[in-house]
N, C-alpha and C positions, 0 to 999 in steps of 0.2 A: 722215351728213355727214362731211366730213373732221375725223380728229384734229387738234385745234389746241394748241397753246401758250396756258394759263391765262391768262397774263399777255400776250400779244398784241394782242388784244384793245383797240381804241383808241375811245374816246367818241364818239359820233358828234355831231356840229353841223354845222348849215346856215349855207351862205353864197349870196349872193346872183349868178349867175352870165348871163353874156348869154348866147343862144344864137346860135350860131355858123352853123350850116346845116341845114336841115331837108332830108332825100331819105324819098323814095317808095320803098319796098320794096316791096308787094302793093296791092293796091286799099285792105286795114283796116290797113297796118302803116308805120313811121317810124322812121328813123334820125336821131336829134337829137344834135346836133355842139353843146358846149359849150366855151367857151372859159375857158380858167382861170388866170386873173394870176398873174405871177410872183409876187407876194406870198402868195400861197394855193397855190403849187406846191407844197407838202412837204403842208400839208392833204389833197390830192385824188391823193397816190400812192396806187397799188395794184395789186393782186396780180391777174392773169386769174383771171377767174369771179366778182369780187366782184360787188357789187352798189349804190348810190346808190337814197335815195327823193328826192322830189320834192314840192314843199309851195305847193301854189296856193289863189289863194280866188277866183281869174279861173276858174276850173275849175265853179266852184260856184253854181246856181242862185240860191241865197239867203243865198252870201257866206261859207258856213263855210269853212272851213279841211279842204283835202285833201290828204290823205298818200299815193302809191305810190311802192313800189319796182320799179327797174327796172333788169338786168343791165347792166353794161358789158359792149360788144361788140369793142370793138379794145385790141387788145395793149397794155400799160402806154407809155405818150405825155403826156410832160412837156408840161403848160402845155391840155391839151384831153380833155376825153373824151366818149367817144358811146354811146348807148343807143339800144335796139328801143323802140321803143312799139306793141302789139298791139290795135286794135279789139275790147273785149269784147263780148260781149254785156250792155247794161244797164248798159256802164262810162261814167260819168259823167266821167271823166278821161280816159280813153284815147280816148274818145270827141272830147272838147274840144280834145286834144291834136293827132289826127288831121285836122281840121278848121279850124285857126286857129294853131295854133303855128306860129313864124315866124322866121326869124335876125332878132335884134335887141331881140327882146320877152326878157325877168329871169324868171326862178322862180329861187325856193329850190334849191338840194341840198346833201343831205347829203353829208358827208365819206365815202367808200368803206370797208363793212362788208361783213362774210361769211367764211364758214370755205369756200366750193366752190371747193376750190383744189390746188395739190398741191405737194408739193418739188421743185424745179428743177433744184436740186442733184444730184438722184437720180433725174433720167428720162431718163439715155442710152441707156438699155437695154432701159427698158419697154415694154410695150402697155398702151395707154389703152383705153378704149370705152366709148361714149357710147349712151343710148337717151333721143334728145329728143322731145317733139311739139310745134308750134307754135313761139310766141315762146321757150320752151325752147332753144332751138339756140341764142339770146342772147348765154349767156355760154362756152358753148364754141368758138363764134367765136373768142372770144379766147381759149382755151384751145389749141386748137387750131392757133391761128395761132401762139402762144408757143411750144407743146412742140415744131412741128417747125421752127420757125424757130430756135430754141435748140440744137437736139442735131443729129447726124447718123445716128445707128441710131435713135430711138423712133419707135415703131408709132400709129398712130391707126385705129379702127373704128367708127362711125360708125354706126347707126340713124337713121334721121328719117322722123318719121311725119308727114301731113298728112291734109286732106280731098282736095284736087287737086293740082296741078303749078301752079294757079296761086297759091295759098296758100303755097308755098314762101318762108320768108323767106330769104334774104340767096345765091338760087339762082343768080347769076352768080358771085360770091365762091367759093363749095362748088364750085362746077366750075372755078376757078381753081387751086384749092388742090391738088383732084385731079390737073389736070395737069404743075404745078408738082411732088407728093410722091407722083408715079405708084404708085411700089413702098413709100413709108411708111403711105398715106392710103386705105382701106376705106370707102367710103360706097354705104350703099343706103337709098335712099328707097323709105321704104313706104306708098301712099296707100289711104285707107280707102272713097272713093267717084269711084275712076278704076281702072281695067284695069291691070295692068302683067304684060312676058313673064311671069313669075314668081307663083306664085300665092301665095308667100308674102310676097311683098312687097305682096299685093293684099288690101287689108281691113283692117279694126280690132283694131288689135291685140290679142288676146284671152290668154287663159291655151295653148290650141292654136298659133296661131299662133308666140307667144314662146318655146314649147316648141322648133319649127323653126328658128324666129331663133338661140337659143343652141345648137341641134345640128349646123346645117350653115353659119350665119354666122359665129357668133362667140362659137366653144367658150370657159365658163370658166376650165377648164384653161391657156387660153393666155391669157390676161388678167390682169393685175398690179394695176389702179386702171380703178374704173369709176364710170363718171359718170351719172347720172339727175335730169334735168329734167323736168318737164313737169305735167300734173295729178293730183291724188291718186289717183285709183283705177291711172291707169298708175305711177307712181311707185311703188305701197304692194304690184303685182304684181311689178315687177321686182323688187322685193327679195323678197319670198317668194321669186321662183323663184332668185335668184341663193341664197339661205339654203339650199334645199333641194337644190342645185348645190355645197352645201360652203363656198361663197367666204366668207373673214374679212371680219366687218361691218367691221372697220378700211379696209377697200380699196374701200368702196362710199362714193363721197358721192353726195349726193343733195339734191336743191333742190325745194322745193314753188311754184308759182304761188301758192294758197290751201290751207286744209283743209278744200273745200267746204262748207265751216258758215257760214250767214252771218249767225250770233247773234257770230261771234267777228270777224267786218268790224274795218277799222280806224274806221268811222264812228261805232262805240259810244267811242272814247278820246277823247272831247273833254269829260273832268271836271263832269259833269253835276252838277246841285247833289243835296246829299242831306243831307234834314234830321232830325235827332236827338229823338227825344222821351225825354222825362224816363223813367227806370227801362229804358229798353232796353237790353240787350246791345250794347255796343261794343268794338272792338277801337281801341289808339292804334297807328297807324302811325308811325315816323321816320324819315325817309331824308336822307342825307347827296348831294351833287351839285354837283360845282365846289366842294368844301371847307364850305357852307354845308348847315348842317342843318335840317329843317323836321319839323314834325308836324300830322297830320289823323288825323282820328276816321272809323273807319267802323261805322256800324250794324252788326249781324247781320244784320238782317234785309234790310238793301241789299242783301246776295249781291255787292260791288263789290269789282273788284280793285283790286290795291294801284297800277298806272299810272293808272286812273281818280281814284283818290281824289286822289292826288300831283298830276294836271296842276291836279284843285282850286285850288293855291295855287302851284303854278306848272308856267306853261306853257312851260319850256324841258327838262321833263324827255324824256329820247329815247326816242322807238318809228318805228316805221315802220307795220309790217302789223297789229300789232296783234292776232295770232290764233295766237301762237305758232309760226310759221313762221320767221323772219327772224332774232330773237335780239337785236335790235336796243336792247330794252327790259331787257336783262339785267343784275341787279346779285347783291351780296354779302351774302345773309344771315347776320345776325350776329348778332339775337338774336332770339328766338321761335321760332314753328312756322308752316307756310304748306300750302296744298292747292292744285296745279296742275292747272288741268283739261285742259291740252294744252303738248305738247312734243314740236313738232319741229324744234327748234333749237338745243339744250344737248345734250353728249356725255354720257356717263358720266361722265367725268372730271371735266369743269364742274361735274355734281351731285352726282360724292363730294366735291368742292372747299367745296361749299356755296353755288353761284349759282344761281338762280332764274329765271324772267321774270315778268316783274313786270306784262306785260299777262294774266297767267293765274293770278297768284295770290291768294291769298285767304287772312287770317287764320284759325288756330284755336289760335291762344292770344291773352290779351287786352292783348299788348303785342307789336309786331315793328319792327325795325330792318334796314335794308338798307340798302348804303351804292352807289351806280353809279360811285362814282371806284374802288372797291377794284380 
């Protein structure tokens, strides 16, 4: 992911927003146009490539409460912003969203989080490159629309992988752009179950394939900051190959959809009850949030992280994805020890700093404190 600023970093809360226009992208996918009051204008800036979750219980069968994130797709634009919605498979939400969302109907969103971003200041010069699949392309939409609408020399290179030409999101836009930034803008769609001149453009993207993409598309040597969206097993190969390419992990961000586990869904964080029996091993958690401090007990034997225990007692504590992707849930440990079972969200830096996530941690000493305003 991209290096961030420790203290950058701003709390995320929801607010309650209308939606502005709903467009048809592909037969599974939606561009939702939200409108955002001048009073909430400072709230909802942000950076191209962040990202907004989204908190419905119209979403939900039996009425819980669901949380997705989903990229901002156009350039920073006071008072509105818009998002992809992708058709999963088995998505309960994107599904719902696909189907019935409507300019005029309220959901939740969060205040814009994420580190997939770059310096602006310092991309006159550069070459960017991207390897998306799918709803992936999302937030380089707006990345791409900022870097070369902003500079006059930066370079853009462009992978995008699909199933077809009709799964393409946002394929009238990408051929605008093209012709608009003829000699700045690189793009070659590569689809996995359609023909194309090129046979390397033709197929799933594999460890062979990618090997040709960065030999004859899109040497690393000529690449300065590189972008990777898409699902884990492409995401977790680009970087191997870009590592064994040489490239400083510093110059690669990188964004996950999930970490296809879906023990680690965001549907397990809704502070399930967990009751104590006399003489077990517990640990006291404390966490500090909006200046107010709180404590909850978690058994050993729960095996429950410290977001789960905390929405316990309250439910305005932040997460989004819930699976250690997003970062979203991230606070300041301060005193104790903790065991993360995933992290792909926190830098290095963040974790020599001493921040955590909190959807993935777990006590092992019998007292922790973490503070989410730190």
């Amino acid at each position: 992911m991209a290096a961030t600023n420790l203290g950058a970093r701003r709390r995320a809360r929801f607010h309650t927003l209308a939606v502005r226009e709903v467009r048809r992208l592909t037969a599974d996918s939606i561009e939702v146009a939200f409108a955002v009051p001048d009073e909430l204008a400072d709230d909802y800036d942000y950076a191209p490539g962040q990202y907004v979750a989204l908190r419905s219980r119209l979403a939900s069968p039996d009425g819980a409460e669901l949380r997705r994130s989903y990229s901002i797709c156009q350039p920073p634009v006071r008072g509105e912003l818009r998002v992809a919605i992708k058709r999963d498979v088995g998505g309960v939400f994107s599904s719902w969203a696909n189907e019935h969302l409507a300019p005029g109907m309220q959901l939740d969103v969060m205040s814009p989080q994420g580190t997939f971003t770059t310096d602006l200041t310092a991309a006159e010069h550069k070459h960017f490159a991207a390897i998306a699949a799918g709803s992936g392309i999302t937030p380089l939409m707006a990345l791409i629309r900022t870097i070369l609408g902003a500079t006059e020399h930066a370079r853009f290179s462009l992978v995008y992988t699909n199933r077809t030409s009709l799964d393409v999101m946002f394929l009238e836009e990408l051929a605008d752009l093209k012709d608009r930034y003829r000699e700045r803008l690189a793009l070659h769609h590569v689809l996995s179950r359609e023909e194309r001149t090129s046979e390397l453009l033709s197929g799933r993207i594999d460890a062979r394939r990618l090997d040709g993409i960065l030999e004859y598309l899109v040497p690393p040597a000529d690449v300065d900051e590189w972008f990777l969206c898409g699902p884990f097993d492409l995401v977790e190969l680009c970087r191997s190959k870009l590592r064994e390419a040489g490239v400083d992990r510093g110059s690669v961000h990188f964004e996950l959809f999930t970490t296809d586990r879906p023990e680690y869904g965001s549907s397990g964080a809704v502070g399930r009850p967990t009751d104590r029996e006399a003489g077990v091993n517990a640990a006291t958690v404390k966490f500090t949030l909006d200046g107010r401090t709180s404590t909850v007990v978690i058994p050993e034997r729960a095996a429950e992280s410290i977001l789960n225990a905390a929405l316990r007692v309250r439910t305005d504590v932040p997460f989004a994805c819930a699976g250690g992707v997003c970062g979203t849930c991230r606070a300041k440990l301060v005193d104790g020890s903790v065991r993360m079972t995933e992290n792909y969200a926190l830098e290095p830096e963040e974790l020599d700093a001493g921040y955590v996530l909190t959807c993935q941690s777990h006590p092992t000493s019998d007292a922790v404190t973490v503070d989410y305003d730190y």
